[in-house]
N, C-alpha and C positions, 0 to 999 in steps of 0.2 A: 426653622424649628417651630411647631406648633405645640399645643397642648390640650387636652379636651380634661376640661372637671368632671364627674361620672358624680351620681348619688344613687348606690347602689343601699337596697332594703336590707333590714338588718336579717344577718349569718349568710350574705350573699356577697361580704365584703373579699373573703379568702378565691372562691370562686373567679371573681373579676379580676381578682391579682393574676392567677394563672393565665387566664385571659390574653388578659396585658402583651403579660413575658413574651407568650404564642406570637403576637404581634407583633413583636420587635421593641415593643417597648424601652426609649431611655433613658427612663428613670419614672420611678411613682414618690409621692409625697401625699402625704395625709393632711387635707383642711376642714377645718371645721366642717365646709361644708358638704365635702365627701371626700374620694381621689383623686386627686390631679396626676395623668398620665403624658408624658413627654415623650414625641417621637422628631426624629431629626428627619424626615421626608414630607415636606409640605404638600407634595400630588396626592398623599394617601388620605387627607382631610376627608374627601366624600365618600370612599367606602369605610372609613373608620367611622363616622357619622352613623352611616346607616349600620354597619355591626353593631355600636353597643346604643342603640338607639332607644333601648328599654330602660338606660338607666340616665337618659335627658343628659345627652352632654351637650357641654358648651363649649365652644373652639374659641384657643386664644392665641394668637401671634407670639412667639416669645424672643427675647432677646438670648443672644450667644450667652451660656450658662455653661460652667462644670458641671455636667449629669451626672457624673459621676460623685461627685465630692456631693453633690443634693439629693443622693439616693443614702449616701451615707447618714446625712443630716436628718434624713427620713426616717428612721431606723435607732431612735436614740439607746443606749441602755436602759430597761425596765427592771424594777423588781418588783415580783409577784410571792404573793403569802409571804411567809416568814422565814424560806428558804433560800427561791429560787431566784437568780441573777439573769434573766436573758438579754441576750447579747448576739449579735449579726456576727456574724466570720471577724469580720473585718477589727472586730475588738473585743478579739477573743483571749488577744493576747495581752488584754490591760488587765490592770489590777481587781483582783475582785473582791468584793466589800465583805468585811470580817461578819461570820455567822451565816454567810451567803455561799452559795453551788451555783456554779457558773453552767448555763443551759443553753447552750448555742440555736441559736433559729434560724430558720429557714426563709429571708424574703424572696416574695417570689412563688412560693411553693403554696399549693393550695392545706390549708390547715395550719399549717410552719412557721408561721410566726406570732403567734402567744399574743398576740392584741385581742383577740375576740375574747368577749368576756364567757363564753360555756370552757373557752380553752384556757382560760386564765382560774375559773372554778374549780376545774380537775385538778390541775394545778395547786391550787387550796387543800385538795381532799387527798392529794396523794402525799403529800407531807406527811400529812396527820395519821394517815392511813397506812401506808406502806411500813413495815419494819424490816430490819435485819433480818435476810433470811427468805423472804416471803418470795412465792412463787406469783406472779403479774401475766395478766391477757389485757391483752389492750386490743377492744375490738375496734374497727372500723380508722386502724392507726394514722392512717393517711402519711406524713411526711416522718412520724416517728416521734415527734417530740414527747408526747404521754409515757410512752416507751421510754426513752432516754430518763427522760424526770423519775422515772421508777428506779431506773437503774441506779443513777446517783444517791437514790434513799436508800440504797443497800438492799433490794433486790439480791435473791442468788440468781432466779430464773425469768426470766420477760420474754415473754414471746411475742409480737404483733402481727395481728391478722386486719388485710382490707381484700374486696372484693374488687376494688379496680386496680389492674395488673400494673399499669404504670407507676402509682404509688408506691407500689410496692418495690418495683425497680429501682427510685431516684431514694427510697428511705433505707435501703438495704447498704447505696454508699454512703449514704449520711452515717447511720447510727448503728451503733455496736452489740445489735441483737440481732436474734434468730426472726425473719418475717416470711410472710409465706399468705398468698393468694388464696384466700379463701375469706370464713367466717366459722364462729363459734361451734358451729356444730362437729369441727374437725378436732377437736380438742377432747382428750380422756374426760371422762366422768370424775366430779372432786376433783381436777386436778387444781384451780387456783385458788390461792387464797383471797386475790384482789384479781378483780375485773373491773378493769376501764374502757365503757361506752362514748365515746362522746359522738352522737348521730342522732339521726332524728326520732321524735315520740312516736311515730310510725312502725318506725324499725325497732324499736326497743318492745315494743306491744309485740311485734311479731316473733321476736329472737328469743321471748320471754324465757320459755319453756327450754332452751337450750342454751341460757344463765346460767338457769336453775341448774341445770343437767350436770354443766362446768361447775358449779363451785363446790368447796369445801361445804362440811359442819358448820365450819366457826368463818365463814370468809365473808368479804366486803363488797359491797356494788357499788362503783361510782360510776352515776349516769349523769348525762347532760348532752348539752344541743339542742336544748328545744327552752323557746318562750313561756311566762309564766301563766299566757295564755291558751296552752298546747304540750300541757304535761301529759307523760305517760299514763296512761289504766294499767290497773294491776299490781304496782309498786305500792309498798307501805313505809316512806323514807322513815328512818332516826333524827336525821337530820336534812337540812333543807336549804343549799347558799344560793346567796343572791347576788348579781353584780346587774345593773341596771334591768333590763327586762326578762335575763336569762335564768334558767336556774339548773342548780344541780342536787340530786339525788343521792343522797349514802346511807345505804343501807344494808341487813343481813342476808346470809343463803337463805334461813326463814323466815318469813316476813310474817309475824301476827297481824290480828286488827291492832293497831296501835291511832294513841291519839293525833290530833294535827299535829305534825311536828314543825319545831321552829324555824323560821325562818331567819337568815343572818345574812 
């Protein structure tokens, strides 16, 4: 049994995971000092070496370990905002803490499990945002979970759209909405009242004009994925969260000039 540490750059952490999995991977855990990935085939040290070579691993000998019972230990129960409870399969079926929506995650799955701080913002913003009722686009869904978190706020309609097929494949048996391969531009004119971005400032500059096209009169943008240094153009947030260097965008279908808005 070996192990390689990886320090993968930040919003590169979800990516590596899938990685991993592809690999064989058994079991990942989170240190301080990045991922620690465990594989039970010691002859594969030197092409493993050289595939994730970009993110400086260090190979370590390990002693016989339950991988299994250590991926779990990996993986502890979080709560996020003021809502949501997430939680790995595996404890799904504990108790969940009163005032709390139990949000199942994905390890493993690129997006899917709710650590990354732009996916823990949305999270933030869909609480707040989402009402009874409300019709949800969640662009660029990847594993579903933004999707799902909508749904639990009482959502009547969710749709999620990503552009890579397979996501859309593994998020379709996860989560209990409509998803479908594509992106925003396939979507009626005003049909949502809330659209969830979370992808890069790149993509959101470019989709801009087929936001706009989607939302409502009265509807909300929650954007994110992107560094506080590599914010979108074009956007005039209301508001502005913050979780270490990420941030997220909430904002109207109109967007005035409006002042710098706060940051939280």
């Amino acid at each position: 049994m070996i192990s390689l540490l990886l320090h993968p750059a930040p919003g590169r952490e979800d990516w590596l995971i899938e990685k991993l999995q592809e690999c064989g991977t058994a079991g990942i855990a989170e240190e301080q000092a990045g991922l620690r990935a465990f594989f039970e085939d010691d002859e594969d040290a030197a092409s493993l070496l050289e595939q994730f070579a970009e993110f400086s691993p260090d190979l370590r000998v390990e002693e016989s370990v339950d991988w299994e019972q250590a991926t779990r230990d990996a993986w502890p129960p979080l709560c996020v905002g003021e809502r949501f409870y997430l939680v790995a399969p595996w404890d799904a079926e504990a108790p969940t803490p009163p005032g709390r929506v139990l949000l199942e995650i994905y390890p493993g799955m690129a997006c899917g499990t709710g650590r990354h701080p732009a996916t823990q913002l949305c999270l933030q913003a869909i609480e707040r945002s989402v009402k009874p009722g409300a019709r949800v686009l969640d662009v660029g869904s990847g594993s579903g979970i933004l999707s799902d978190a909508a749904r639990l706020m009482g959502a009547s309609c969710v749709i999620g759209c990503d552009v890579d097929a397979d996501a859309v494949a593994i998020a379709r048996e996860r989560v209990r909405v409509p998803m479908f391969v594509g992106s925003v531009e396939a979507v009626r004119a005003g049909w949502a009242d809330v659209i969830v971005a979370n992808i890069d400032a790149a993509t959101l500059e470019r989709i801009r004009p087929e936001l706009e096209r989607a939302s409502g009169a009265e509807s909300t943008l929650i954007l994110s994925g992107f560094p506080e240094w590599d914010v979108p153009e074009g956007f005039a947030p209301e508001e502005i969260l913050s979780l270490q260097e990420w941030r997220c965008f909430v904002c109207h279908r109109y967007w005035p000039a409006l002042k710098a808005a706060p940051v939280r």
